[in-house]
C-alpha positions in Angstrom: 66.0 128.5 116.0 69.2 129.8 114.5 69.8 130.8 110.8 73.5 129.7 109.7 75.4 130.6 107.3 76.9 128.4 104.6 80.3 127.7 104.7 81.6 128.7 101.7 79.8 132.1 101.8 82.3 134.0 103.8 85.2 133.4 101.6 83.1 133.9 98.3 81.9 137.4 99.6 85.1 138.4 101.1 86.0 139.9 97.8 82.9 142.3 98.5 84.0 142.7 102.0 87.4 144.4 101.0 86.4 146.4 98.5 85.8 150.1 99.6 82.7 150.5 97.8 79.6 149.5 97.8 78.6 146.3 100.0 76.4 143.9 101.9 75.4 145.7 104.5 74.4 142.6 106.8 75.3 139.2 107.0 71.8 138.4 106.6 71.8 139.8 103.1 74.1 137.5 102.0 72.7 134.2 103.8 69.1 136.0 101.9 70.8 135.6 98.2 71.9 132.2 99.0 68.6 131.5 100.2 66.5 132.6 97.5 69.0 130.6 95.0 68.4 127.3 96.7 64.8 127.9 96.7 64.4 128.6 93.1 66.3 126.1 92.5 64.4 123.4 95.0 68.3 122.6 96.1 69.4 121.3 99.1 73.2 121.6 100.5 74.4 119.1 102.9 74.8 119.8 106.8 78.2 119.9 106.7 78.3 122.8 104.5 76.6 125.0 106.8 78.5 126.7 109.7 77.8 124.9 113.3 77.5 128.7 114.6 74.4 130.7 114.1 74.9 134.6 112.8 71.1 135.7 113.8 67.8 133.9 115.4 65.2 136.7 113.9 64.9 138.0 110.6 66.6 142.1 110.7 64.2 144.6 110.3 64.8 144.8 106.5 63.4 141.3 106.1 60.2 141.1 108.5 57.5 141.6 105.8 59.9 139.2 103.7 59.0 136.4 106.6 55.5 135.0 104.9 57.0 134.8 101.2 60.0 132.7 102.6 57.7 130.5 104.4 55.7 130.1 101.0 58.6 129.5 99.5 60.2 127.1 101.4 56.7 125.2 101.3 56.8 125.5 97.5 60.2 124.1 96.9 59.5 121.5 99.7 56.6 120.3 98.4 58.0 120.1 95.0 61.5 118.0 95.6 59.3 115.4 97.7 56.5 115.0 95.2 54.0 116.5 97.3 50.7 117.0 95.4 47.7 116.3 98.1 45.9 118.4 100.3 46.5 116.3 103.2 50.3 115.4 102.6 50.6 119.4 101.9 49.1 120.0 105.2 51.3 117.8 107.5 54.4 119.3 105.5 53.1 122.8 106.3 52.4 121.7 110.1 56.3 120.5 110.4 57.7 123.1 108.9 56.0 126.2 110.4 55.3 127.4 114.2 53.4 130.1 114.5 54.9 130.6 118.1 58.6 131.5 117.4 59.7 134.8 116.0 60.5 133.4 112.8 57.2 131.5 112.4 59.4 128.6 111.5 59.4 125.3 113.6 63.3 124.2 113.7 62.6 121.9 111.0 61.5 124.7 109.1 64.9 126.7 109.9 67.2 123.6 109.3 65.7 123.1 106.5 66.1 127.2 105.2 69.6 126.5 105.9 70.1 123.6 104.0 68.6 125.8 100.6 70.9 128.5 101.3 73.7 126.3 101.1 72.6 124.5 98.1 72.0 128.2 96.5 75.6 129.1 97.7 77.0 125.9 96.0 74.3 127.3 92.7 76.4 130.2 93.3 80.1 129.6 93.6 80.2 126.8 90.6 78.1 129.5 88.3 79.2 132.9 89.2 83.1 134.6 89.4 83.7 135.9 92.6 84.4 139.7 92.1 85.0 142.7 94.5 81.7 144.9 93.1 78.7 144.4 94.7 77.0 146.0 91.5 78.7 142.9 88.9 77.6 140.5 91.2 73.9 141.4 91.7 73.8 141.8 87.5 75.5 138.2 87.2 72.9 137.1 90.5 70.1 137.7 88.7 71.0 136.8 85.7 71.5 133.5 87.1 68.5 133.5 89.1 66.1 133.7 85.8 68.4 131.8 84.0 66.7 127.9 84.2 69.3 126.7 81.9 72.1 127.6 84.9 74.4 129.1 81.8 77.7 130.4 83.9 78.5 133.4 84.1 
């Protein structure tokens, strides 16, 4: 169950990329903050704006204890943009979304559906935030953005 990056990610980073200072140092970090943007957000991108190609099937080391608060989170924002308020509807969306038996502890629903969020956070990203070649104006701008809930550009 492959994670995939969003489209549009590549070419919004690339500024980063260039740059001789300071950078992503994965892939994965950048799929993460487009991730966590969709999530706070409950917003969902569209299949087409997520590459067919996966980048990684397991989270890098960096992000294994970060595994369980993505699963909660995904369940949160889930549960929230369908309405979900019952134990037993909770439950059943839990059972589709997480498999206890892959690596990810993610059922390919589960992962499809990560995938989905982190291109609606990169679409969150690219209409709100200047693309820029420092690392270091970005993350300010990021989480400005991030605890923003009025989505004010930046």
């Amino acid at each position: 169950m492959p994670f995939k990056l969003p489209k549009e990610s590549r070419s919004f980073f690339k500024p980063i990329d260039d740059s001789s200072k300071n950078k992503f140092e994965t892939l994965f970090d950048k799929y993460y903050m487009c991730l966590m943007m969709g999530l706070s957000r409950e917003k969902l991108g569209m299949k087409e704006e997520v590459e067919p190609q996966e980048f990684v099937d397991y989270y890098p080391e960096l992000y294994v204890d970060k595994k369980e608060l993505i699963m909660g989170l995904l369940i949160n924002a889930e549960a929230k943009r369908q309405g979900i308020s019952n134990k037993d509807s909770l439950e059943k969306l839990m059972l589709e979304l997480i498999d206890d038996k892959t690596v990810t502890k993610l059922s390919s629903k589960g992962v499809d559906k990560l995938n989905l969020y982190a291109a609606g956070g990169m679409n969150i990203i690219s209409d709100q935030l200047d693309k820029t070649d420092k690392l270091e104006e970005f993350l300010v701008h990021y989480y400005r953005l991030i605890n923003n809930d009025e989505n004010e550009a930046v």
